[in-house]
MIBASE-268327 format. One line per 5 residues: their letters; for each residue x, y, z of C-alpha. Coordinates in steps of 0.25 Angstrom, whole numbers, plus 5000, padded with zeros to 4 digits. Layout:
BEGIN
A) X:Y:Z; ...
***
This chain:
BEGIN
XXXXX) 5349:5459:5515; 5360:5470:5515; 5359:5479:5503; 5371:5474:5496; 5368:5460:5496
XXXXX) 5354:5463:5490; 5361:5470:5479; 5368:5461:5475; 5357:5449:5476; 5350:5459:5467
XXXXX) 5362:5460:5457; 5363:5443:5456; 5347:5442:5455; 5347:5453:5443; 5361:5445:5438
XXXXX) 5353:5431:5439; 5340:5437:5432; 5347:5438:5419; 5349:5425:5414; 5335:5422:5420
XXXXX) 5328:5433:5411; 5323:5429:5395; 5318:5438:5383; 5308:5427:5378; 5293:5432:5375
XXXXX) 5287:5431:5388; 5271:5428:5380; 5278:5417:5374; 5286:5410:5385; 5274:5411:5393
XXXXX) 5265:5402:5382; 5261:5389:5382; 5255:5389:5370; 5248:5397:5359; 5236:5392:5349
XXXXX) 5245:5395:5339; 5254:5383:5345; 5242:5374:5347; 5236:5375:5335; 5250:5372:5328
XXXXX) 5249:5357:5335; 5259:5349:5340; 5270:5348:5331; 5276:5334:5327; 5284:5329:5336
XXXXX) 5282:5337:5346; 5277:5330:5361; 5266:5336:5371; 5266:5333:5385; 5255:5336:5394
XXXXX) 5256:5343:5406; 5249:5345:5419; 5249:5358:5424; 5246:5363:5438; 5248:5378:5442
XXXXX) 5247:5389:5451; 5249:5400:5439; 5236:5408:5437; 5232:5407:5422; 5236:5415:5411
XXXXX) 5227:5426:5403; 5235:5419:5390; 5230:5404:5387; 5244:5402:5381; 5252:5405:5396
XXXXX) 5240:5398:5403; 5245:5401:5416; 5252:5414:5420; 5264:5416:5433; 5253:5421:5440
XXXXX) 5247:5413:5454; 5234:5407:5451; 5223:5403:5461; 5223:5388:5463; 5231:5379:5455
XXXXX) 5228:5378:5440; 5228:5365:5430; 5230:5364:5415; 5234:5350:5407; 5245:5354:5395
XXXXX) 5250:5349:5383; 5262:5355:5380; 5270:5352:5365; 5286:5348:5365; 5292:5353:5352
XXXXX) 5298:5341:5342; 5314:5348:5344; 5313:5348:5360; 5325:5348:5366; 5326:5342:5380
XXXXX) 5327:5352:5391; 5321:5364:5381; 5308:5369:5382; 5306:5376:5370; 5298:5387:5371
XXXXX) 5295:5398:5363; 5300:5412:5367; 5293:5420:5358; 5281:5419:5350; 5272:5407:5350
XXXXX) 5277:5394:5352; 5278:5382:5340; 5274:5369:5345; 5286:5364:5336; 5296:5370:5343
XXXXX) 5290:5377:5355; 5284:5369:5368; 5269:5372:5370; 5256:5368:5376; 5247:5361:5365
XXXXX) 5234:5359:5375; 5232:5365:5387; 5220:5359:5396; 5215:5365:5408; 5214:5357:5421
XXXXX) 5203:5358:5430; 5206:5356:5443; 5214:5348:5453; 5206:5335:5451; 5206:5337:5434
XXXXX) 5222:5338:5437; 5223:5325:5442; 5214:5320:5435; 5223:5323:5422; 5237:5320:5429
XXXXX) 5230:5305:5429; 5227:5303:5415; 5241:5304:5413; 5246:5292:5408; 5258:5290:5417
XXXXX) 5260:5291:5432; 5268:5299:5433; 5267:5313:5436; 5278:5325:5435; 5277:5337:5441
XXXXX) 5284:5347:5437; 5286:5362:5445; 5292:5373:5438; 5301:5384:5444; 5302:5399:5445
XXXXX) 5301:5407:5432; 5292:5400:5426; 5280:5404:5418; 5270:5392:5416; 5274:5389:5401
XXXXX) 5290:5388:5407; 5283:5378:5415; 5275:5371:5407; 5286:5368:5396; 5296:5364:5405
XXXXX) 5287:5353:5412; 5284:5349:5397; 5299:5351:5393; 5302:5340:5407; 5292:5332:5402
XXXXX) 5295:5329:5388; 5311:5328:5391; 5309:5319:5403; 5300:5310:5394; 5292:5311:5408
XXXXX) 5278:5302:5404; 5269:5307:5415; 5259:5317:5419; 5267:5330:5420; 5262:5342:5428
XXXXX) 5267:5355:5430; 5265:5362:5443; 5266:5379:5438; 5268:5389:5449; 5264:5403:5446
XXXXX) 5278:5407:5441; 5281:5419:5433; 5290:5416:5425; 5298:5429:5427; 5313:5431:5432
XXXXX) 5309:5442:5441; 5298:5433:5448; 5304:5424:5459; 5297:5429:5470; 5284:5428:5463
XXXXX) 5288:5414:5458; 5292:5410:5472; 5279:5414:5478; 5272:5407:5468; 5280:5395:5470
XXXXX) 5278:5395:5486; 5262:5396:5481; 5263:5384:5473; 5265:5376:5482; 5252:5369:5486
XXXXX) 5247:5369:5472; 5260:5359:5469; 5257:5350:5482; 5242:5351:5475; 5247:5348:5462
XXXXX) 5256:5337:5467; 5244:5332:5475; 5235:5331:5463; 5245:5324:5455; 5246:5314:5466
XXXXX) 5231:5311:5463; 5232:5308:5451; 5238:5295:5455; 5253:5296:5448; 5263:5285:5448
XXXXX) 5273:5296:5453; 5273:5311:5454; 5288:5319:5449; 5290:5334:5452; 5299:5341:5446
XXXXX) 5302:5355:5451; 5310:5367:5445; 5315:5378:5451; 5305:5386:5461; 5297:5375:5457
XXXXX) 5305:5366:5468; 5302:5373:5480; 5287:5372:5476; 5288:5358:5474; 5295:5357:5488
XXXXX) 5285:5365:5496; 5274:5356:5488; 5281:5344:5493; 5283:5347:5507; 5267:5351:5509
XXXXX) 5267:5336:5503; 5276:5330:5515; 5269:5339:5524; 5256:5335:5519; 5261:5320:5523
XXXXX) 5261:5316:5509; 5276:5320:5503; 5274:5310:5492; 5261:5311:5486; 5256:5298:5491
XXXXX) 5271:5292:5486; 5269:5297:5471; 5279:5309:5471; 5291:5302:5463; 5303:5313:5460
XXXXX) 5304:5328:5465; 5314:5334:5457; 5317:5349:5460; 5327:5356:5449; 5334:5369:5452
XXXXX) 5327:5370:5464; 5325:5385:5468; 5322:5383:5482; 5331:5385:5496; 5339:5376:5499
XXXXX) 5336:5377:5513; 5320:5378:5510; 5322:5363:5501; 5330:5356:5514; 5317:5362:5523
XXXXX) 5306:5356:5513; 5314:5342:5512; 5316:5344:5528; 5300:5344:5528; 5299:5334:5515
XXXXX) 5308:5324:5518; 5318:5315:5512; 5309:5310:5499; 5307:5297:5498; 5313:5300:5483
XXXXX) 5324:5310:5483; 5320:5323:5477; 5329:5328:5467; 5334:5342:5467; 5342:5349:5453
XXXXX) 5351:5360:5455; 5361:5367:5449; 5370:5379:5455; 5371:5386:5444; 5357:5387:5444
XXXXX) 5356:5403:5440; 5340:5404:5444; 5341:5399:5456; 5355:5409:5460; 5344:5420:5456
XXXXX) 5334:5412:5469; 5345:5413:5478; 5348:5427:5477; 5332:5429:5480; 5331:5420:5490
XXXXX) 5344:5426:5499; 5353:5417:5491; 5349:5406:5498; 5353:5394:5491; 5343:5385:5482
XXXXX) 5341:5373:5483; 5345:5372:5468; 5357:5376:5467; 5362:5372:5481; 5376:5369:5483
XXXXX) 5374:5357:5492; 5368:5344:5486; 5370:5333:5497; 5363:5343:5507; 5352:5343:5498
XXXXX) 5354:5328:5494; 5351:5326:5510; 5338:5332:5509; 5331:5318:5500; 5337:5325:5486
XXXXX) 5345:5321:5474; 5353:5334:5470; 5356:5333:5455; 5367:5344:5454; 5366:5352:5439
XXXXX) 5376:5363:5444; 5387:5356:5436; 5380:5352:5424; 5382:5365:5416; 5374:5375:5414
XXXXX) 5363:5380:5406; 5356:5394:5406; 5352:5398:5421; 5353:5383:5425; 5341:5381:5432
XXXXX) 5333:5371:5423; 5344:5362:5420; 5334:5348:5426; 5326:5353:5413; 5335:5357:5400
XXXXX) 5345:5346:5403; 5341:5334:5394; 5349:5324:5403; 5345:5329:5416; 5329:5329:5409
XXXXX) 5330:5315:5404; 5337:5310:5418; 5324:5316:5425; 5315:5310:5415; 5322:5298:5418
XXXXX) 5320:5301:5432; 5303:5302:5430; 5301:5291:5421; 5307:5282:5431; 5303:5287:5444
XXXXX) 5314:5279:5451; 5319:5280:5464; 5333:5290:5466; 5345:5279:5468; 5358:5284:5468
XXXXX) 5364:5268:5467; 5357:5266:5452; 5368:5267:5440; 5356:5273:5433; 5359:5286:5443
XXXXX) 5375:5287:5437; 5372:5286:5424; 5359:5296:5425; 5368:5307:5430; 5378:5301:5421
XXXXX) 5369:5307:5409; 5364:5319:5414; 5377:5323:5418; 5383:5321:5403; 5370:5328:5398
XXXXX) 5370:5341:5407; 5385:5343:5402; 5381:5340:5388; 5368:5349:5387; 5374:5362:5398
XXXXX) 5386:5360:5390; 5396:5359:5402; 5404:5346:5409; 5398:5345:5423; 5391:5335:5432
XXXXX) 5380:5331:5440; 5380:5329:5453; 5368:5322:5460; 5367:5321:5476; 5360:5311:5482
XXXXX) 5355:5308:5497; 5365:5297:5496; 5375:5302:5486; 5382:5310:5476; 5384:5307:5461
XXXXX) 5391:5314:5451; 5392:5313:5436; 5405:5321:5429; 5403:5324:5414; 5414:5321:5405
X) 5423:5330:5401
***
């Protein structure tokens, strides 16, 4: 690379850092919990959820992280109950920045349960009472308790009735990390395959994954070691793939769909173009475009994918978690998982879903825009009204 174009890939990195960086207590973003919030109870009305947890993170020296950024040896289990405040707001996870947090207006895990092994996993993934599984995989800059309550936040907004399970990379949760991230990521890879495997035992009506960010390009290389295993479905329980802001190339997603094959239920991809997290991957990856904020949807659409196209929709902070703080977007997804029914365009139920999350994106972004979803077989778009 000359020296004048890596000077100035340097001066857009540093420009795209800034609105990347926070000033929050790092001790207590990274907690989960603290006696102190255990001992005060669950207040009333509050719900608790529990969630499964698979991870590649090695533990944490503090009980109240539980697990650290740092790679583990083998993959990890834990079973955890996590407290959603009464005053919840759909798409927030409120978190305490510093301090401890207050089970009255701060999520936090209330019971935290190690899990043996792999067969003890299982073994707890059936005892749920539904059959359906979510899987969820988060993305780059991440520590474990950002993952944790998010997954819980998804949960609880979606109205999701199943056995959840959190797949948790060994992400550090810092800006200035990606590589470190990235590799991690690329480590994960079979632990997913391992996890998505075990959940398969445990006999589940249908298994969901819904992946975030660098999250995405584990969840692809997980599913193509599946097609490449000669079992892409998992025995035909794997339901919806939904990958939001993918932070992958656009060129390695068409190779791992090339290798998957068109699913036998469209994968759905979320992007945005003003997606400002994944304008700081480009820039490290040669700006090479990503496959979430790529400017060609029925190319995409080709592959076996629903595009659902947020670049309109306003925007809201760095616009890259916009499938999660959106509370129409959230309760079309939620839709999405309780029904577990097949993708088709012809329904009128299709028009007036993307009717509403239109409506409800310019509401909440605070900006008139639309939604644009590709299909294999078409386009649809919803204008707000003026």
């Amino acid at each position: 690379m000359p020296v004048y174009q890596f000077r100035m890939s340097l001066v857009a990195f540093m420009a795209l850092l800034i609105p990347l960086g926070g000033c929050a207590s790092d001790l207590a973003m990274r907690r989960i919990t603290s006696p102190e919030a255990i001992a005060a109870g669950v207040p009333q009305g509050a719900t608790q959820h529990r969630i499964l947890v698979a991870t590649t993170r090695a533990p944490d020296d503090n009980p109240e992280i539980l697990f650290s950024g740092e790679r583990g040896d083998g993959v990890s289990f834990a079973e955890i109950t996590v407290s959603v405040p009464p005053d919840h707001e759909t798409g927030e996870t409120e978190r305490v920045s510093r301090g401890l947090p207050d089970p009255s207006r701060h999520f936090v895990a209330t019971d935290i349960r190690p899990v043996a092994n792999s067969n003890a996993f299982t073994q707890t993934a059936r005892a749920g009472s539904s059959q359906d599984v979510l899987v969820f995989v988060h993305g780059y800059r991440n520590t474990f308790a950002d993952a944790l309550f998010r997954i819980t936040q998804i949960v609880h907004d979606t109205g999701f009735q199943g056995t959840a399970i959190l797949f948790s990379w060994a992400s550090r949760g810092s800006t200035l990390d990606y590589i470190y991230d990235r590799d991690s990521a690329t480590a994960a890879r079979d632990a997913l395959e391992y996890t998505l495997r075990n959940a398969a035992r445990a006999n589940p009506r249908r298994i969901d994954i819904m992946a975030h960010s660098m999250g995405t390009w584990v969840t692809m290389e997980a599913l193509r070691q599946l097609k490449i295993s000669g079992d892409p479905t998992l025995g035909g329980r794997l339901g919806d793939v939904i990958l939001a802001s993918p932070d992958i190339s656009a060129d390695v997603f068409k190779a791992q769909m090339q290798r998957y094959g068109k699913p036998r239920t469209p994968f759905f991809v979320l992007l945005s173009r003003d997606d400002r997290a994944l304008q700081l991957s480009q820039v490290l990856a040669g700006n090479k475009p990503r496959l979430g904020a790529y400017t060609d949807d029925k190319e995409i659409a080709e592959l076996g994918v629903v595009v659902v196209n947020l670049t309109e929709a306003g925007s809201s902070g760095i616009n890259h978690t916009k499938f999660a703080q959106n509370p129409q977007l959230v309760a079309l997804l939620g839709e999405r998982l309780r029904s577990g029914e097949k993708f088709n365009p012809e329904r009128n139920k299709l028009g007036t879903s993307l009717a509403t999350l239109g409506v409800g994106v310019g509401t909440v972004l605070e900006s008139t825009a639309r939604v644009i979803v590709t299909t294999p077989q078409a386009v649809f778009q919803t204008a707000l009204p003026q």
